[in-house]
N, C-alpha and C positions, 0 to 999 in steps of 0.2 A: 394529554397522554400521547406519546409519543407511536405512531404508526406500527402496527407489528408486521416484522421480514414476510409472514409468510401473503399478508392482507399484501402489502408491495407486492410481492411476487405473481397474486392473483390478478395486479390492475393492470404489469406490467406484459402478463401474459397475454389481457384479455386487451390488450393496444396491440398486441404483436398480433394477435387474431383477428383484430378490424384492419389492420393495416396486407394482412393476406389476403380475407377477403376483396378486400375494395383491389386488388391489385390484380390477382390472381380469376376472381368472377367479381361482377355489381353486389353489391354490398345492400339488401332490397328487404324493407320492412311494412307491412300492414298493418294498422292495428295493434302493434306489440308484437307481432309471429315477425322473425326473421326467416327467409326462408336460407337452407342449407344449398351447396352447389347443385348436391345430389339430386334435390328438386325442382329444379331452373331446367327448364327443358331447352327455351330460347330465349330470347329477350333483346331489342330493339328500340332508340333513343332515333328518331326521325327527326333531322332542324332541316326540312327542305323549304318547308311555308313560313309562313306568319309567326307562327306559335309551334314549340317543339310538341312532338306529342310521343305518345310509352306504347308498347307491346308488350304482354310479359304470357309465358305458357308453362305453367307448372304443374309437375304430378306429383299428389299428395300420398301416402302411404297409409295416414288414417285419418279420421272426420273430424281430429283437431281446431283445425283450419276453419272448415266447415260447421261446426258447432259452436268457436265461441269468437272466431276472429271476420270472418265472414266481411264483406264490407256494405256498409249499407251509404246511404245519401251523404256523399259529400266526404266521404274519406277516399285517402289517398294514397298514393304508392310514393316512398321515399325512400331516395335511390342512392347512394356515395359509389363515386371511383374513382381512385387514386389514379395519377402519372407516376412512371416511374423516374418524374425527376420532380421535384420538390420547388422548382425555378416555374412548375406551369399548374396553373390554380384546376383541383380536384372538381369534378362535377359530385355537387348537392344537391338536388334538387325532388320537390314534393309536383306528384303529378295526380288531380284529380281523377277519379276516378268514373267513367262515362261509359262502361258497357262489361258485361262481365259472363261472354257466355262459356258453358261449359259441356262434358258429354252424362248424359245420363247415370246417377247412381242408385245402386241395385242397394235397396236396403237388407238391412243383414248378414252382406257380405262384406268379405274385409279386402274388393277388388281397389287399385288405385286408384283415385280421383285425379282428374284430369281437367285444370281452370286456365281461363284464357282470362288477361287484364286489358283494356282498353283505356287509354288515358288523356290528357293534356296537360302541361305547366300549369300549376295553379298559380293565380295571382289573381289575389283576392280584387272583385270590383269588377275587373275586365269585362268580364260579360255581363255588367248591369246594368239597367237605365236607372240613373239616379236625379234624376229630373232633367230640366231643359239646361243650358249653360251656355253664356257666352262669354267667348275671350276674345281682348281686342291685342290685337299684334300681327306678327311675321307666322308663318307655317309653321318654322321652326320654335320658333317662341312659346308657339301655342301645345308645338309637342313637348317640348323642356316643360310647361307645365300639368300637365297630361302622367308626365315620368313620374313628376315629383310626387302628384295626388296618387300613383298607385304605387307607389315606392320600389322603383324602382331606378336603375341607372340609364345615363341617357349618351351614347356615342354619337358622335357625328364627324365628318368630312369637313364642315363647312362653317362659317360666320356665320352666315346669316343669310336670309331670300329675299327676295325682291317681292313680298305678297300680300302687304299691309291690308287685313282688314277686320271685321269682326266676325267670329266662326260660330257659330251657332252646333251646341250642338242638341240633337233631341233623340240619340240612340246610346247604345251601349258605349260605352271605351274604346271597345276593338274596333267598332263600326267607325267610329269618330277618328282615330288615329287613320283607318285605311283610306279615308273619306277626305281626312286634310291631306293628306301627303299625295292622293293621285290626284286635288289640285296646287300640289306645291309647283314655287315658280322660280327662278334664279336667274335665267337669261336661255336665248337659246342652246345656245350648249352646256347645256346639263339636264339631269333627269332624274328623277328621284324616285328611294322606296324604302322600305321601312318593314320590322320585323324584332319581336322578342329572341334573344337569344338564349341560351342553356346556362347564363351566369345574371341571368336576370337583369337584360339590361336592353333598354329601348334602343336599337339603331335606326337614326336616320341618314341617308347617304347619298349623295352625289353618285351616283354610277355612273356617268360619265367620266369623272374624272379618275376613279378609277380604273378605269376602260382605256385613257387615254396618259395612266401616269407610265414613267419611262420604265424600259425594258432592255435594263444594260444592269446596275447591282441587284444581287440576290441577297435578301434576307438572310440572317441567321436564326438558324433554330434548333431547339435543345438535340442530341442523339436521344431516342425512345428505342431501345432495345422489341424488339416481336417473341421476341422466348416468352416462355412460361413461366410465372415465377417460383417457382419449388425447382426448377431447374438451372437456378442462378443464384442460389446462394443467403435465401433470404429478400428483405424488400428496402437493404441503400436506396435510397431515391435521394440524400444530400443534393441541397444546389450547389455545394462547393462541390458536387461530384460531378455534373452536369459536363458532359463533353457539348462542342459548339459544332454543326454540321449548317450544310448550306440549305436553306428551305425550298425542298424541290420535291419532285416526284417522279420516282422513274423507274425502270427496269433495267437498269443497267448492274451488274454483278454488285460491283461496288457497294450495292446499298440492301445487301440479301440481307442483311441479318436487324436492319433497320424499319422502324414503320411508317417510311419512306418509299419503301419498295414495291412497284406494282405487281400482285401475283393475277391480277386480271383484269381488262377494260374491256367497255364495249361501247361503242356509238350508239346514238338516239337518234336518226332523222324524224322531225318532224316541219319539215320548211311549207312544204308543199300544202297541208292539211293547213297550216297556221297560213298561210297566204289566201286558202279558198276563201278561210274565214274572216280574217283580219285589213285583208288585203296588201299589195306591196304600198301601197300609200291610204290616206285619207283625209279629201274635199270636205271638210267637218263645215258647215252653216250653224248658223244664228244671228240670234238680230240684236242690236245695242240698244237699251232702253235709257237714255240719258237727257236730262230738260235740254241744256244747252243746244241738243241736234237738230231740236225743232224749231228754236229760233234762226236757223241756217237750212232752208232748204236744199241748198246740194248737198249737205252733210250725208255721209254716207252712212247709214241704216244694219244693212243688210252685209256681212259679211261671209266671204267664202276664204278657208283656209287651205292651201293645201300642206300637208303634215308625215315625213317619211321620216326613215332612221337617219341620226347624225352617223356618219361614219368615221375615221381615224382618216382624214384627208390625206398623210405620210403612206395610208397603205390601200389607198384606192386605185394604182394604179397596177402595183402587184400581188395584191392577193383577188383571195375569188369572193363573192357577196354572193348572198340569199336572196338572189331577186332575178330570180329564173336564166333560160337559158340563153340570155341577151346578145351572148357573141357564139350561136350555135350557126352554122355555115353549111347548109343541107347539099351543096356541092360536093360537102367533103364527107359526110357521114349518109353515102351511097346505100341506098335498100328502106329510108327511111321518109315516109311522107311529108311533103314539101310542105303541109301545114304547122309542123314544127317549129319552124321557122316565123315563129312569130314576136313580136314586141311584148313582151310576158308584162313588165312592169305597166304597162299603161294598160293591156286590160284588165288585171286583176286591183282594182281600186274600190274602196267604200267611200259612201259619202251620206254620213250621218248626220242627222238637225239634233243640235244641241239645246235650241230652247232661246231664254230670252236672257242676257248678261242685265245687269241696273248697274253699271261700272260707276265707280265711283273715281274722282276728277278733282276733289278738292279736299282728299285726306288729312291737308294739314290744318283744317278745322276741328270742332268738336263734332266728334260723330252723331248728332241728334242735327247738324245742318248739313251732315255729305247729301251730294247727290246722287249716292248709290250705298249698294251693301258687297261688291265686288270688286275681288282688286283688279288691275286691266287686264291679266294673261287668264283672268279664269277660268274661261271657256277651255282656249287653247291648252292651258298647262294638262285638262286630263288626257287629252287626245295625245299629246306630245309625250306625254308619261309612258301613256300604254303602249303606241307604237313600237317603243324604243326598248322598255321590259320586254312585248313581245318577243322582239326580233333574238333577245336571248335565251329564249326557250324554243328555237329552230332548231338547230343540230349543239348535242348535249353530247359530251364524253363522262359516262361512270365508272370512275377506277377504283377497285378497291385494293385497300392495304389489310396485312396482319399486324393486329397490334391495335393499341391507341393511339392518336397523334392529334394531341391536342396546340399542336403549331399552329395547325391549320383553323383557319374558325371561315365562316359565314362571311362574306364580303371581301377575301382577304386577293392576290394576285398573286401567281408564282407561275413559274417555269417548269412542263414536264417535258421529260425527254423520254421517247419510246425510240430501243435499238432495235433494230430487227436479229430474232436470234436463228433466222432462215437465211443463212446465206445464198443459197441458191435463189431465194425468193428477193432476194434484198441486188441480187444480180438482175433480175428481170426489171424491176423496176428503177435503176439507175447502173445501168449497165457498163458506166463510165469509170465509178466508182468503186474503192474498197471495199468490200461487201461485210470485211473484219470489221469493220468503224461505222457501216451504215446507220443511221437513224430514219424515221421515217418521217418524211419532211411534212406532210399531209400533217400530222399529228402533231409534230413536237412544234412545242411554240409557249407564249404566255398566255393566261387561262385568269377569268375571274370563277372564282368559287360560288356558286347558287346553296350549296349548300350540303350537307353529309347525314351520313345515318351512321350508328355506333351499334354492333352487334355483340352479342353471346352467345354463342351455343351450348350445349355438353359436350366434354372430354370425350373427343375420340380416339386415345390413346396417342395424342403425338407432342411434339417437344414445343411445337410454334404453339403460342397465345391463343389464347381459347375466343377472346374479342377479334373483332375484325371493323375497320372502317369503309364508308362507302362515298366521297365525293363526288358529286354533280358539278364539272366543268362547264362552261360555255366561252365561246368569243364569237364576232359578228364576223371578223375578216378572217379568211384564214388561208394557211398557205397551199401555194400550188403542189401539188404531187413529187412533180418533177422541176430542176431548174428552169424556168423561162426569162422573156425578157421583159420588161415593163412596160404595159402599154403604150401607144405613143401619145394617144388623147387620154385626157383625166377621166374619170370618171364623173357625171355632174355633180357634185353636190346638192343632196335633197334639202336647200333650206325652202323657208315659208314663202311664199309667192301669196298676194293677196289681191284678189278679183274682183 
């Protein structure tokens, strides 16, 4: 029997109504209750960690909700939002449900209900122990099969590690993925980290080398309009409609009507607090437990590492490092005590005992004859991991845009440029300079991405997108203020020295 116009016209209405929603607000289900815009007070997709995780705060107008949809153990919030271009894959995504507190309801009366949702990505397994397991291989290996068993997608940078061994694991998923990959090993220059992303897909990554891939072509990426959709005409999102803009971020006019455009940043210091802690480097010990060393008595035993950031060797000699105030010259900064003036890097250093390695020396046999159960960097690999992560959660830029922009994702590199719209101010500090054209040099430069938050509020009566985005910038080198010249000595390079 052939489909009746008006049954079409009901499916086609009610696609044109998923499709406003998801474009217009998050598109956001419990239990069967969809809720309305009118209801969505705020709402907050966080991918800064490990594991994305939800915020949701709605106010209910009757005990609906509350009576038959309610969530109890192990249900979840499932979320859709559209791009407004069809060329860039919509966020789907089911978030468990972990906390749900709410304000007081007065029975009998018919005042608002007012519930706050707490969440994470579900995916199933993650947080289980499902007995003990060993896999024999590479880091990488072992996370590709890790992917596979929770079904998910598995990105990476890389071929392959340098980490042959067999991985034991006897915790959860999560535990185990955080657990191979802060001793993953590849050589010294590289470093490695890992994280679920909002399309369900396991990254594992060289940040190093994105840290150090070149900084001359810019990406392309789709135009993402920041209007509101009821004020554009309907929800075109065609990829053949897709205009092509260059993947950047900035405040420069050019890109107002784009969700590209910075309507606000703000700097993170935190160098100082992370060095009390962390130290500018770290003298890591342990001892090598291997048969062979004991038929050689001089064989050495007992090692000391010492373990600091790799830096972009091209930009040690003109930019500035997180490793205090090494060329401060108390001759010249008059009024200020002469104990300033100290070697920051060499006092501020840890030196942690890591325990005993069983390194293993003869992998190319059957593992029931190695002489150990560790590959050779495993000590090293965690110390060399965390310094290096660290050192990119020192000083952090938060810019937010209006809009969605799903260009951007989790690990990605791009260029922001920040113009100063103060001329008078953009005179003070390069005085030499057009003050029309200034940028501000401090600022603008290449950026790896740590990662972004995705917001919604309620309609406050204006024209721009009710979403807004929030990325976490970082880079280790960054530039001087003002033009200077290149140092004339290198800076040393922190490789491994061993005692």
């Amino acid at each position: 029997m052939a489909m009746s116009a008006v049954l079409i016209a009901l499916i086609v209405f009610a696609r044109g109504l998923e499709d406003y929603a998801s474009l217009s607000y998050p598109l956001i289900k419990i239990n069967d209750y969809f809720f309305a815009d009118s209801e969505i007070d705020s709402f907050t997709i966080n991918s800064n960690g490990f594991l994305p995780t939800i915020s949701l705060t709605v106010t209910l107008m009757n005990r609906l909700f509350l009576s038959k949809h309610m969530p109890k153990d192990g249900d979840v919030i499932s979320v859709m939002i559209r791009n407004k271009s069809d060329s860039l894959n919509p966020i789907r995504n089911d978030y468990v449900i972990t906390g749900t507190p709410s304000k007081p309801v007065i029975p009998n009366e018919r005042a608002p209900v007012t519930l706050t949702f707490f969440g994470e990505l579900f995916v199933p397994a993650l947080k289980t122990y499902l007995g003990s397991q060993a896999i024999k291989g590479t880091s990488m290996e072992v996370l590709k099969e890790l992917a596979s068993r929770l079904e998910l997608g598995f990105n990476t940078n890389e071929t392959d590690t340098d980490d042959y061994q067999i991985w034991i694991n006897s915790e959860s998923a999560e535990e185990f993925i955080k657990e191979v990959t802060s001793k993953s090993w590849k050589e010294e220059n590289a470093f490695f980290d890992s994280w679920i992303d909002i399309y369900y897909n396991l990254n594992f990554v060289n940040v190093q080398k994105i840290l150090l891939a070149q900084e001359e072509d810019v990406d392309p990426a789709a135009f993402l309009g920041n209007i509101d959709t009821e004020f554009t005409w309907g929800s075109n999102t065609e990829e053949e409609e897709t205009i092509s803009i260059p993947k950047i971020l900035s405040n420069f006019s050019g890109y107002r009507t784009s969700s590209s455009y910075i309507i606000n940043w703000k700097p993170n210091n935190r160098s100082s607090s992370i060095t009390f802690e962390y130290g500018t480097s770290m003298e890591c010990s342990f001892f090598e437990h291997l048969n062979v060393l004991y038929d050689d008595p001089e064989a050495r035993k007992y090692w000391t590492l010492e373990v600091a950031p790799d830096y972009d060797t091209e930009k040690i000699n003109n930019h500035i490092l997180l490793r205090g105030r090494t060329q401060y010259d108390a001759s010249i900064h008059r009024g200020e005590q002469a104990r300033s003036n100290y070697n920051y890097k060499e006092i501020y250093k840890r030196s942690p005992w890591l325990g005993i390695q069983y390194t293993i020396n003869n992998s190319g046999e059957e593992p029931n004859s190695w002489s150990g159960n560790h590959h050779q960097n495993y000590m090293r690999a965690q110390v060399h991991n965390l310094v290096n992560l660290i050192e990119l959660n020192k000083f952090n830029l938060e810019v937010r845009v209006q809009g969605t922009n799903a260009n951007i994702i989790k690990g990605d590199k791009l260029p922001l440029i920040l113009v100063k719209g103060d001329m008078h101010e953009a005179q003070l500090v390069h005085p030499e300079e057009n003050p029309r054209e200034a940028v501000d040099l401090f600022y603008t430069g290449w950026y790896f991405v740590k990662g972004f938050s995705l917001s919604w509020s309620k309609p406050r009566d204006q024209i721009a997108s009710y979403f807004s985005q929030t990325f976490i910038l970082t880079r280790r080198e960054w530039t001087p203020p003002e033009r200077i010249e290149p140092a004339k000595e290198a800076y040393p390079q922190n490789n491994i020295n061993v005692s």
